[in-house]
Each structure stands twice: as structure tokens, then as C-alpha cells.
DRENPA-3360 file (N, C-alpha, C; in nm, 2 decimals, always signed):
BEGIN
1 = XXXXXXXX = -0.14/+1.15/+1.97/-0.25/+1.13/+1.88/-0.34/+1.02/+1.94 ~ -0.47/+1.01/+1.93/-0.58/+0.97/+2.00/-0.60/+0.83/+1.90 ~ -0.65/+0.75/+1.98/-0.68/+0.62/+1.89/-0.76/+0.62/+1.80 ~ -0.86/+0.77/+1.79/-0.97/+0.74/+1.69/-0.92/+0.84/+1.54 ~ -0.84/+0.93/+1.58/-0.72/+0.99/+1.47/-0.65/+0.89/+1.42 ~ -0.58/+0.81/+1.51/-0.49/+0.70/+1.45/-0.61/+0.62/+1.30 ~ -0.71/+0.60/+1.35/-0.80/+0.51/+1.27/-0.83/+0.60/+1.17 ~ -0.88/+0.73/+1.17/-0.96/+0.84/+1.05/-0.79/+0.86/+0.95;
9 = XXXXXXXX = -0.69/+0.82/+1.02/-0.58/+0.85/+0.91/-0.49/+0.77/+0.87 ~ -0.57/+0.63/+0.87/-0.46/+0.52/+0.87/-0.43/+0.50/+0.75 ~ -0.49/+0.52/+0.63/-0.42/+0.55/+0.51/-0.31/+0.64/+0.49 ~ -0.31/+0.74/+0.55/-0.23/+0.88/+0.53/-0.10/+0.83/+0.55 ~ -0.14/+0.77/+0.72/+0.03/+0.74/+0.78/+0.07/+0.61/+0.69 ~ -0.01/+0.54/+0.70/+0.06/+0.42/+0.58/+0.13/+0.50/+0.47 ~ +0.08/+0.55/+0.39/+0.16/+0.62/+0.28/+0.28/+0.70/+0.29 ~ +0.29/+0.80/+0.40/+0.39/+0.86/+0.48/+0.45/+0.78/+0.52;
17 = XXXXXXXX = +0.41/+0.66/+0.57/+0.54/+0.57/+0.67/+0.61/+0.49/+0.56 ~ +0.59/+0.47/+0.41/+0.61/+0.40/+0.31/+0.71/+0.48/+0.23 ~ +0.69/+0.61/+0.24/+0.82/+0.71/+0.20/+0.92/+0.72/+0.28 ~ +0.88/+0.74/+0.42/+1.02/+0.74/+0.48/+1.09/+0.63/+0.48 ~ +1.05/+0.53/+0.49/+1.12/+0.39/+0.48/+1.19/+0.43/+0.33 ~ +1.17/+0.43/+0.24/+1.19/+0.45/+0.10/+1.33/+0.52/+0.16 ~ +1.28/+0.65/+0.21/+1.44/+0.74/+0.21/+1.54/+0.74/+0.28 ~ +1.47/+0.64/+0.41/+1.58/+0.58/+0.46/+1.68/+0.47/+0.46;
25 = XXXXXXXX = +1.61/+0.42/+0.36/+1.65/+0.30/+0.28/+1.81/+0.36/+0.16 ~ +1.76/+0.51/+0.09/+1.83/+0.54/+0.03/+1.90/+0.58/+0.08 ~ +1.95/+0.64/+0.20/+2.01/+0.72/+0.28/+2.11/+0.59/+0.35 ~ +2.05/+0.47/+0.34/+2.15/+0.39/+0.45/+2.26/+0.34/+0.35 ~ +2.19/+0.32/+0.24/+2.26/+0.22/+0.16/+2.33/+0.30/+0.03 ~ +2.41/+0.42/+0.07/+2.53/+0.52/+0.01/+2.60/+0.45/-0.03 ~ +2.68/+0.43/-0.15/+2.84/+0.35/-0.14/+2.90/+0.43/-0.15 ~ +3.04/+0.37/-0.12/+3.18/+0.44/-0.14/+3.20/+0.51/-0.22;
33 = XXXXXXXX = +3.19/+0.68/-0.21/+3.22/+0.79/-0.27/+3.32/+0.75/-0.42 ~ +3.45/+0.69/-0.38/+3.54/+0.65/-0.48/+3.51/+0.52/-0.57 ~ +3.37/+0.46/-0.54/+3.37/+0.37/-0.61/+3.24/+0.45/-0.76 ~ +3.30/+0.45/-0.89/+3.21/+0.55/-0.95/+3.09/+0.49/-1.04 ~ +3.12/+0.30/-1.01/+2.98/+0.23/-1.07/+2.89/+0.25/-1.01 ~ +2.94/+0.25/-0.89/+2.82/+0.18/-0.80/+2.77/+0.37/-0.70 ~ +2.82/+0.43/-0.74/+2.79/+0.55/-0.72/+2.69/+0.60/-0.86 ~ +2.70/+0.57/-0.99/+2.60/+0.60/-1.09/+2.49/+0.50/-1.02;
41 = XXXXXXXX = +2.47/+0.39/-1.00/+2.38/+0.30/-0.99/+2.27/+0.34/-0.89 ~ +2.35/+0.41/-0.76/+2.31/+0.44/-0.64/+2.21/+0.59/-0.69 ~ +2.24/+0.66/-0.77/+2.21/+0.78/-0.82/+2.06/+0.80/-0.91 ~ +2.11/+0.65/-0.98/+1.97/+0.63/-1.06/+1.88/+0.57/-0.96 ~ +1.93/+0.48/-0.87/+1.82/+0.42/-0.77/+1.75/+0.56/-0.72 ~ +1.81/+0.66/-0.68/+1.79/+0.79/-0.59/+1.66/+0.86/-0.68 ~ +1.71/+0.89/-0.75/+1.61/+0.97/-0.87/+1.48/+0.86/-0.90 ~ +1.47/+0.75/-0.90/+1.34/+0.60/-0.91/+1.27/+0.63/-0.75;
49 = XXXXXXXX = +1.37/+0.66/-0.67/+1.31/+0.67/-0.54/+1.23/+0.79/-0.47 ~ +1.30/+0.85/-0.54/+1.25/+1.06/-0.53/+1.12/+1.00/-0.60 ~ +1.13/+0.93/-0.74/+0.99/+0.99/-0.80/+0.86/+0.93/-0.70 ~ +0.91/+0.81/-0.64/+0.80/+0.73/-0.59/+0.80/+0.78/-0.47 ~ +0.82/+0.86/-0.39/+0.79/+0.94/-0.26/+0.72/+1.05/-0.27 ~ +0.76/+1.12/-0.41/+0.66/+1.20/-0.45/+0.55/+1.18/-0.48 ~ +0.52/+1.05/-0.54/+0.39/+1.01/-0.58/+0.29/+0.95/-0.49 ~ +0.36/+0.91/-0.35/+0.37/+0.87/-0.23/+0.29/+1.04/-0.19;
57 = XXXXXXXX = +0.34/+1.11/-0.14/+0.32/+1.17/-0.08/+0.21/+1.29/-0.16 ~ +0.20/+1.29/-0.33/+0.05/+1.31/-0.38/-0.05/+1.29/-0.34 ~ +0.01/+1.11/-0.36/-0.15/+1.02/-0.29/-0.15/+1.05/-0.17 ~ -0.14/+1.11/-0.09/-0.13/+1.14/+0.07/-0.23/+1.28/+0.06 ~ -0.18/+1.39/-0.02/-0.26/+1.51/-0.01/-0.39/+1.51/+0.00 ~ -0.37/+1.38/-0.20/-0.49/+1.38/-0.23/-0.64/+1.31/-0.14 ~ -0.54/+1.20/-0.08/-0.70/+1.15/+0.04/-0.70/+1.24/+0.17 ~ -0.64/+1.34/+0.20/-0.65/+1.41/+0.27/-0.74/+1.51/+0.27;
65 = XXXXXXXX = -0.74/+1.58/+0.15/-0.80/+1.64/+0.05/-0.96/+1.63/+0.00 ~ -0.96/+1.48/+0.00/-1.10/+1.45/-0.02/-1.15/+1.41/+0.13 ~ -1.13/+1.39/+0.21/-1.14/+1.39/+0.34/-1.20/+1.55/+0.40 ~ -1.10/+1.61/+0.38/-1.13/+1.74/+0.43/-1.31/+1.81/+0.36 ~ -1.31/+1.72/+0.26/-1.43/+1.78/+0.11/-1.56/+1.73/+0.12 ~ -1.54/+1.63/+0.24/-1.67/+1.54/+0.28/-1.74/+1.66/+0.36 ~ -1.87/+1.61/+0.32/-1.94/+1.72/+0.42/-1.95/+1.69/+0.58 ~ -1.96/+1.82/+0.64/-1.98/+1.71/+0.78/-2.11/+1.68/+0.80;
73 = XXXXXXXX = -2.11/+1.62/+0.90/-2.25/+1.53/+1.00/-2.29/+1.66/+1.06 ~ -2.39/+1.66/+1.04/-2.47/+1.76/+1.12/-2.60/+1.70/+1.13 ~ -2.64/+1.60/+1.15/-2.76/+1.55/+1.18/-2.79/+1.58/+1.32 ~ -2.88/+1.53/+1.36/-2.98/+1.54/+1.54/-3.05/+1.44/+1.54 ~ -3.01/+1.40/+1.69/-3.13/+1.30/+1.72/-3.25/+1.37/+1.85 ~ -3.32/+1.33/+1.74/-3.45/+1.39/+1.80/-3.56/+1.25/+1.86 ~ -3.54/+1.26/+1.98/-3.59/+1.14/+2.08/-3.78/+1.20/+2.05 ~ -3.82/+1.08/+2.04/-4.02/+1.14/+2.04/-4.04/+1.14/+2.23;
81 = X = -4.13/+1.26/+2.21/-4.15/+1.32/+2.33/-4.24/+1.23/+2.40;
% end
């Protein structure tokens, strides 16, 4: 990806890079199957975390979305003769 993509979508990836962190977060920090507090606890974190990745990744569509809805530039430069 080109430096000037990087810049037209640096909100996007922020948002995206903010979810995966999120799920890798939940994904690292599993506890012990046989332990059954801290496996409710880990469950309800999971489900707080789903919601915010989703909401995460709304706000991602949505400036995407309005991005795509801008008109383009179609002006000209017209040098005087």
C-alpha cells in the first residue's frame, strides 16, 4: 500500500488495528478450562469485547462509506493563453 493510501485511510486502519488488538487480547488471555470463575468472568469479558469490535468495525464501514459518497474532483486547470 502506497504512502498516500496509508494517509486517505488512516482512520480506517486505526479502527481496525484497535479491534484486532481487542481480539487478540481476548484470545491470549483464555484461562484454565477447569477453572469455572474465572472462565465465567473471561466469557463476560468476551461478549463486552465482541460488542466493542463490532462497533469498532461499524465505525470503520461507516467513514468508509462516507468517503466513498464524496464527490470526486473533477475540476481543470485552465492556464490563460
Amino acid at each position: 500500500m502506497s504512502e498516500k493510501n496509508k494517509l486517505d485511510f488512516k482512520l480506517e486502519i486505526a479502527l481496525l488495528d484497535k479491534a484486532q488488538n481487542e481480539l487478540f487480547e481476548a484470545i491470549a488471555s483464555k484461562p484454565d478450562p477447569n477453572d469455572i470463575e474465572a472462565m465465567r468472568l473471561y466469557l463476560d469479558n468476551v461478549y463486552m469485547i465482541m460488542n466493542k469490535c463490532v462497533t469498532l468495525i461499524k465505525d470503520t464501514k461507516n467513514a468508509l462509506q462516507n468517503k466513498q459518497a464524496e464527490p470526486p474532483l473533477t475540476e481543470t486547470y485552465n492556464s490563460p493563453a
